[in-house]
C-alpha positions in Angstrom: -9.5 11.2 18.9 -8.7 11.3 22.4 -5.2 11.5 23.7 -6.0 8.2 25.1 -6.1 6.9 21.6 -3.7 8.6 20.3 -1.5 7.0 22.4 -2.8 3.9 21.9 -2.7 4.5 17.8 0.7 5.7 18.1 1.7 2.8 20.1 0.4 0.0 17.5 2.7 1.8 15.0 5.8 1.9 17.0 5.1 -2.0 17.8 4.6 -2.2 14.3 8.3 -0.5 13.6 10.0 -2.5 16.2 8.4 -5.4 14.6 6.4 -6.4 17.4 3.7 -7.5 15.6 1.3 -9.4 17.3 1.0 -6.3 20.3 0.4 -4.4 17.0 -2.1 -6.7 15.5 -3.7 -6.6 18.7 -3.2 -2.2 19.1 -4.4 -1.2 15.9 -7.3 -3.7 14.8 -9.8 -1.3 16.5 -7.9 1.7 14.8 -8.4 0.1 11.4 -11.7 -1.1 11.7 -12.8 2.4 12.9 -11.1 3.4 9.2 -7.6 4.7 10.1 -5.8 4.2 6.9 -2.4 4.0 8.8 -3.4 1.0 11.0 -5.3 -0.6 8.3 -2.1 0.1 5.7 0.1 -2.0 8.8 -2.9 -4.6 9.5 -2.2 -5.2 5.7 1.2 -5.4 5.4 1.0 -8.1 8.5 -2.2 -10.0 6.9 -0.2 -9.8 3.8 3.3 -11.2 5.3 1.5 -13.6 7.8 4.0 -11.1 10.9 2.4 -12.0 14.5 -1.0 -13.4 12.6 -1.5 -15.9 9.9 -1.0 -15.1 6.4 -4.3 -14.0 5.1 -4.5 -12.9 1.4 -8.1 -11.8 2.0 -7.7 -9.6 4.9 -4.5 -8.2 3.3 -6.6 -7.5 0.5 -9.9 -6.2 3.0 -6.9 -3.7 4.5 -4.7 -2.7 2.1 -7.8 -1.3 -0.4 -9.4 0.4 2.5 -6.7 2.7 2.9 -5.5 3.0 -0.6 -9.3 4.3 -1.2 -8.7 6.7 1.4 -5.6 8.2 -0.2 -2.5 6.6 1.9 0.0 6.6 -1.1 2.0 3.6 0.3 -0.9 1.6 0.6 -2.2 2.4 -3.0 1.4 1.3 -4.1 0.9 -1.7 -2.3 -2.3 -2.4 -3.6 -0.6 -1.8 -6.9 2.1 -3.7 -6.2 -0.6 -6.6 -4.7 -2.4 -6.4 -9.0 1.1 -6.2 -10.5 2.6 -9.3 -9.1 -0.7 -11.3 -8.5 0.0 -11.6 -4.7 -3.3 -12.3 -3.1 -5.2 -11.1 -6.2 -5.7 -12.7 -10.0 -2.4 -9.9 -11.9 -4.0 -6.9 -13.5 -1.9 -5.0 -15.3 -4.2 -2.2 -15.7 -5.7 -1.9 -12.3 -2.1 -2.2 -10.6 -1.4 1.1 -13.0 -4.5 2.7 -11.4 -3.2 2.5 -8.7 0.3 3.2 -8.9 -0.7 6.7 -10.7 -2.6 7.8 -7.8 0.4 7.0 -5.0 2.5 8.8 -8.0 0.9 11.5 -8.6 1.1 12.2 -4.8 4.8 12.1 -5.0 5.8 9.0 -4.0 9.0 8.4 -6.0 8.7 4.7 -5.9 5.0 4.9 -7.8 6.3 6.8 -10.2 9.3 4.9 -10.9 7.3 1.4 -11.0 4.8 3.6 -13.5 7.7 4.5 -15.8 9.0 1.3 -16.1 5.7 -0.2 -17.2 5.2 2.5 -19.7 8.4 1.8 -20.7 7.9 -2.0 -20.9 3.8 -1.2 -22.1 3.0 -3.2 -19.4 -0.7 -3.2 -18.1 -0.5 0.1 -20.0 0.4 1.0 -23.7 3.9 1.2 -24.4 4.5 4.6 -23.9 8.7 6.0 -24.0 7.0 9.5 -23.5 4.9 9.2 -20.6 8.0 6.8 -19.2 10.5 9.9 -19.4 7.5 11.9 -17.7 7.3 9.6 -15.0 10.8 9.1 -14.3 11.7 12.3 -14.3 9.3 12.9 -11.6 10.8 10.5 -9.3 14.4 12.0 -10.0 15.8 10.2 -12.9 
């Protein structure tokens, strides 16, 4: 990436931050659809929220999978979160636990604490008081 772009990228995001959202829409569309997880995680979240666009279930779908493939642990707890609560896809208990594993076993505490409760709760997963302990204790409980 040039420094051009980098700039550019890095401008999206801080549009993004300062919640400036269509200037980010318009910023980091080319970054996402040339597969930057980071600018497709954000074009999610504003797809998702309808922030400086329309609220568009599909495209917040389109986004938020494309970078939770690619590994961005927020966006595969959003993705989870998306299955868990049925928001902008039918609720899978099991799929949103697919993916909350894979942002947890990255680290982030917030996948592994949503992964323990449902464990705990044997929600879209057996009930499981073991693997919830496992889980929580991971994220600091």
């Amino acid at each position: 990436m040039s420094d051009n772009e980098n700039m550019e990228l890095a401008s999206g995001i801080a549009a993004f931050e300062a919640k400036h959202f269509s200037r980010s829409l318009q910023l980091l569309s080319p970054f996402a659809n040339d597969g930057n997880a980071d600018a497709q995680y954000r074009m999610a979240i504003m797809y998702q929220n309808g922030l400086g666009v329309a609220r568009n279930c599909e495209a917040a779908v389109k986004w938020m999978r494309a970078a939770a493939e690619q590994g961005l642990p927020l966006a595969q707890h959003g993705l989870g979160f998306m299955y868990l609560e049925g928001e902008c896809v039918d609720a899978d208990g099991s799929e949103a636990a697919t993916w909350f594993r894979r942002a947890a076993e990255q680290g982030l505490a917030g996948s592994q604490t949503t992964l323990a409760m449902m464990y705990e709760e044997g929600r879209g997963v057996d009930k499981d008081p073991d693997e919830a302990q496992k889980w929580y204790k991971m994220a600091g409980f």
